[in-house]
C-alpha positions as CSV (number, residue, x, y, z in Angstrom):
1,X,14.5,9.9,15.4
2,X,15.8,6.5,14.7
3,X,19.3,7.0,13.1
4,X,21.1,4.5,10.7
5,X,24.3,4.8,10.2
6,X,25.0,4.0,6.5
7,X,29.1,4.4,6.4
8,X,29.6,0.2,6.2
9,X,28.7,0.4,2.5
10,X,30.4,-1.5,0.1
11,X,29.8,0.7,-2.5
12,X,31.8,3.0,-0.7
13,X,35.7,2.5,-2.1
14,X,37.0,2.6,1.4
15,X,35.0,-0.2,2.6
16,X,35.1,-2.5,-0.2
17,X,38.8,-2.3,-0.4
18,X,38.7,-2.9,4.0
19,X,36.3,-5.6,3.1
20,X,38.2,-7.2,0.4
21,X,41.4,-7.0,2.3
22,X,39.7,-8.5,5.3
23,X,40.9,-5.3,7.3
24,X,39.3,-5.5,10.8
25,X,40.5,-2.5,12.1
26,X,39.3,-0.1,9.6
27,X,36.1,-1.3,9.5
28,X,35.8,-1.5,13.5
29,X,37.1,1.8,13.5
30,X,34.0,3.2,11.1
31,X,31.8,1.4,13.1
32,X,32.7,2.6,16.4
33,X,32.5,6.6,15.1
34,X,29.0,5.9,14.2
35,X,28.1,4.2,17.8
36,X,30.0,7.2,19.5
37,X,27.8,9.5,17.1
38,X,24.4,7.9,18.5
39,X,22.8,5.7,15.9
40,X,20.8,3.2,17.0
41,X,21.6,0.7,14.2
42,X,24.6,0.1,12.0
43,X,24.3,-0.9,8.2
44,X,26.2,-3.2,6.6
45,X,26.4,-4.2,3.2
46,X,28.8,-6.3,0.7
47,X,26.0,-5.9,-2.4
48,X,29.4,-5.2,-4.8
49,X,31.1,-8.4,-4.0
50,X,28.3,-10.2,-6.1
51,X,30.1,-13.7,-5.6
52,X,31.4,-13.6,-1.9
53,X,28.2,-11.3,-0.8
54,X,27.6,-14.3,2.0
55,X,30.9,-14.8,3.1
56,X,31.7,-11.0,3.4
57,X,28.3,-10.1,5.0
58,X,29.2,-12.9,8.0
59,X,32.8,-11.1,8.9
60,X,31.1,-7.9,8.6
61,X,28.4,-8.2,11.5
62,X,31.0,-10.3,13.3
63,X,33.5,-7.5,12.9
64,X,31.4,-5.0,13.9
65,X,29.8,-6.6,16.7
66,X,33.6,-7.5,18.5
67,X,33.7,-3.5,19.4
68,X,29.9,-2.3,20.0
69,X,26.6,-3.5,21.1
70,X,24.8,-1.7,18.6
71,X,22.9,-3.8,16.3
72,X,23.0,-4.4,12.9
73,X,20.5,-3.2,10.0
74,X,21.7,-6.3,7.2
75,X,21.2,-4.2,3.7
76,X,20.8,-6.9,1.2
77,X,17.8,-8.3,-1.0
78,X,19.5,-11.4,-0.9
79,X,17.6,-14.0,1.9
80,X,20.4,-16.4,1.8
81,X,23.0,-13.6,3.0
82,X,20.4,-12.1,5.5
83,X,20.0,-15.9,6.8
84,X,23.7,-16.0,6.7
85,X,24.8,-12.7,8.7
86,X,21.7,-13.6,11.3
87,X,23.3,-16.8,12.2
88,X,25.8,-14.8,13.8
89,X,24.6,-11.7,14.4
90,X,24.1,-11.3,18.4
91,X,20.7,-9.2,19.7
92,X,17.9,-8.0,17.5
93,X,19.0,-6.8,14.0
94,X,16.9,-4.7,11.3
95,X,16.2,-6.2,7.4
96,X,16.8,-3.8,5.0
97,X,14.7,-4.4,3.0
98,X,11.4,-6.2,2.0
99,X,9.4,-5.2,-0.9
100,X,6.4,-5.8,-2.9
101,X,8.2,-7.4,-5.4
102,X,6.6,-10.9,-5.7
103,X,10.0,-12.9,-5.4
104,X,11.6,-10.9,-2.8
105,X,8.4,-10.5,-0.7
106,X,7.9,-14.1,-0.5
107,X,11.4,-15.2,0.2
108,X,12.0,-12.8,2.7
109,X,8.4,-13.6,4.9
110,X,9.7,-16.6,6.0
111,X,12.6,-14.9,7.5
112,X,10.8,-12.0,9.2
113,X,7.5,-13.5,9.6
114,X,6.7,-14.3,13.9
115,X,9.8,-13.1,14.2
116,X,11.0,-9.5,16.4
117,X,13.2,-8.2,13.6
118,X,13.0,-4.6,12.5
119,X,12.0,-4.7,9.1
120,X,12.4,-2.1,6.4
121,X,9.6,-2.0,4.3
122,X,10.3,-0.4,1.1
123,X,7.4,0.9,-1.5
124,X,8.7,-1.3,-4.2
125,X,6.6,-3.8,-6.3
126,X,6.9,-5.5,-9.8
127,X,5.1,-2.8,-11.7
128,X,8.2,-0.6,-11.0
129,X,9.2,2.8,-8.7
130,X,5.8,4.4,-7.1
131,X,5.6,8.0,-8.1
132,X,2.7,9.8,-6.7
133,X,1.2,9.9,-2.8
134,X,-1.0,7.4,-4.1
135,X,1.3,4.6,-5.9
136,X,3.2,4.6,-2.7
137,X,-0.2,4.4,-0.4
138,X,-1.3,1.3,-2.8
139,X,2.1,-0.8,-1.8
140,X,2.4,0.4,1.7
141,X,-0.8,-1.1,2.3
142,X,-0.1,-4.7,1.0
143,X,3.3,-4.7,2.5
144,X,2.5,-3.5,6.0
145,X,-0.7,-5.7,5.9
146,X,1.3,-8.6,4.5
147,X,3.8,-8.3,7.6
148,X,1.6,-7.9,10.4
149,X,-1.2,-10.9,8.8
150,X,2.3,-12.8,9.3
151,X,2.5,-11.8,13.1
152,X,5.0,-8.6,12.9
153,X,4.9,-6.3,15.3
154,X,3.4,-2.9,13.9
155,X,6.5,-0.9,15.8
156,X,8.6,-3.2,14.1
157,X,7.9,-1.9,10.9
158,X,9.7,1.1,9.1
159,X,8.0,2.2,6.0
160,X,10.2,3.7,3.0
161,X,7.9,5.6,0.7
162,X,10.9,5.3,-1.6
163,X,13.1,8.7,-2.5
164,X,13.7,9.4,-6.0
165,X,15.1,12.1,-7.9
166,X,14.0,16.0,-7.9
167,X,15.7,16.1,-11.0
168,X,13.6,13.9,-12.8
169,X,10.0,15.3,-11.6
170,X,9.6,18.9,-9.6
171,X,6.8,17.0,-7.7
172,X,9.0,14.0,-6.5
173,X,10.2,15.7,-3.2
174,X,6.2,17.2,-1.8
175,X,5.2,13.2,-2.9
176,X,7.3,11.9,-0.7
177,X,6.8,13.7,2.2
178,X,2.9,13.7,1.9
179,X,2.9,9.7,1.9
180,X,5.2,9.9,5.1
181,X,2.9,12.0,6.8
182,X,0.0,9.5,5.0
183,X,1.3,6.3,6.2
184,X,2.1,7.6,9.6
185,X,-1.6,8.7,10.0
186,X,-3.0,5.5,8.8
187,X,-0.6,2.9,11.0
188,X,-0.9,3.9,14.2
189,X,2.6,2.4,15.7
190,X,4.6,2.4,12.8
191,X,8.0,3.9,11.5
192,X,9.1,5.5,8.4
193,X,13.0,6.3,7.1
194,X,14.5,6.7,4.5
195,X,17.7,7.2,2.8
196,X,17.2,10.7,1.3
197,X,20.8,11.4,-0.6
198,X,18.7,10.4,-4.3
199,X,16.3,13.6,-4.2
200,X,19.2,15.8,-5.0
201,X,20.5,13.3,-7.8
202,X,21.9,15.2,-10.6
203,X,21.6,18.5,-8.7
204,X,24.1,21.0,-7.4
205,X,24.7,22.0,-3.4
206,X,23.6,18.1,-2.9
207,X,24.1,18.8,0.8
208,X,22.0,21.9,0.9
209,X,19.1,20.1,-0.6
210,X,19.3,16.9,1.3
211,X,19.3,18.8,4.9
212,X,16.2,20.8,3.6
213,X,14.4,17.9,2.5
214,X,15.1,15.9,5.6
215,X,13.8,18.8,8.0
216,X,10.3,18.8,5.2
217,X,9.6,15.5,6.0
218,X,10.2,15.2,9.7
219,X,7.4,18.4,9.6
220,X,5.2,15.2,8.2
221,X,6.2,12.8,10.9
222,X,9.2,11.1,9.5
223,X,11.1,9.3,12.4
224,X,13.9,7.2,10.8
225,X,16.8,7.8,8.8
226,X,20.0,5.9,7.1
227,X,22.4,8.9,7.3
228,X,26.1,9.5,7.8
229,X,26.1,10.5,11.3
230,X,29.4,12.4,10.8
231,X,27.8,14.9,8.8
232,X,26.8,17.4,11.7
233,X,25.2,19.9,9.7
234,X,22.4,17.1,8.8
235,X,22.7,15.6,12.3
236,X,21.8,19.8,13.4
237,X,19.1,20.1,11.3
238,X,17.4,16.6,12.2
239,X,17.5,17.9,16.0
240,X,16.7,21.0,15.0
241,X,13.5,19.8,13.3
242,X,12.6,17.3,15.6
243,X,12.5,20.3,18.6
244,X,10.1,22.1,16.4
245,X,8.3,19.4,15.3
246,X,7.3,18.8,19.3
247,X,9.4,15.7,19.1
248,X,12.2,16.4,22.0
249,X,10.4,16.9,25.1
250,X,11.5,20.3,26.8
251,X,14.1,20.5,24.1
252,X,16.5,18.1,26.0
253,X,18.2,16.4,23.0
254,X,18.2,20.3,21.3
255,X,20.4,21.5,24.4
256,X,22.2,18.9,24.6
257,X,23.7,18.9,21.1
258,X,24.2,22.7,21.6
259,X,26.6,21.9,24.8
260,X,28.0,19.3,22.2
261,X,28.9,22.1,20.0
262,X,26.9,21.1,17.0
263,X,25.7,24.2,15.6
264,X,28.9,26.0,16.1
């Protein structure tokens, strides 16, 4: 599993008022618990500071790249502030995220395209959120074909079928995972995530629901998520899964969290 740690969030209180107040240590501090937790990338996002997006993006990377060598996933659908924080950012850093939305798509190729970014491609277009296995098949074909017709590596790609609410439609959650386990069988190489929080929108025992869902869609082959790492009971379940799914090779990463204490 390819972990993203999504605490660096300006639409988290904490962080916007770190980032606001320029406050280095705080925001080292969340990104070194995240590092020590073992995701591979770090997000980081200053989407809520509409006006200073570029500016605050820069000190973010640079801030978080003082105190670990992790890399960066850039969370914006801004190009100018994904140009902006890879002018400094140091190694190779994820995009999150292209989309089939005409502008977007073609503002962001450029950046990505011959290029070995990471790239997160999400199953957006103009004609709105996809809903069934199909709608998301439809746009994960243009995107993933748009990106590797523009020389990106297939194992650079991470598909996101696009989460939405359980709430809204009893079929949203089994849609989802059946287009993972679609797109997976289809692109032989490539990566999917997600950030999986929306399908218990609206719904009680959030946390319940989320960990559930996660552990369905790694059954379907699901191999990347944007999580908070520092929420073991997910981080237990994901392992979990992953051992039965045949994804941890004579259980090593299963023992090893349970010497780690994880399920306790």
């Amino acid at each position: 599993m390819i972990f993203i740690g999504e605490l660096i969030n300006s639409s988290r209180k904490s962080i916007e008022t770190a980032i606001e107040a320029q406050d280095v240590q705080a925001i080292q501090q969340v990104a070194l618990i995240q590092a020590e937790a073992g995701v591979d990338y770090i997000d980081v996002n200053a989407g809520t500071f509409v006006d200073k997006e570029q500016e605050y993006i820069k000190w973010i990377v640079q801030t978080v790249q003082r105190v670990t060598d992790k890399p960066c996933a850039i969370d914006s659908p801004d190009p100018k502030v994904i140009e902006t924080a890879l002018a400094v950012h140091q190694g190779t850093a994820m995009i999150n995220s292209i989309s089939l939305e005409k502008e977007r798509f073609e503002k962001l190729l450029p950046i990505v395209a011959g290029t070995d970014l990471k790239v997160i491609a999400l199953c957006m277009s103009d004609e709105g959120m996809p809903e069934t296995v199909d709608d998301r098949l439809k746009i994960a074909d243009k995107l993933v074909n748009g990106l590797l017709q523009n020389n990106v590596k297939v194992e650079n790609v991470f598909v996101d079928p696009l989460v939405q609410p359980l709430s809204v439609n009893n079929n949203f959650g089994m849609e989802f995972v059946l287009a993972v386990e679609q797109i997976m069988t289809r692109f032989e190489g490539i990566h999917t995530v997600c950030g999986l929080s929306n399908i218990s929108y609206g719904l009680p025992a959030r946390k319940f629901l989320n960990q559930t869902f996660m552990v369905m869609a790694i059954a379907r082959g699901l191999d990347g998520a944007i999580v908070n790492p520092l929420d073991k009971k997910m981080m237990a379940s994901i392992i979990a899964a992953e051992a039965l799914a045949g994804k941890d090779d004579f259980c090593m990463n299963y023992l090893k969290a349970y010497r780690a204490e994880l399920f306790a």
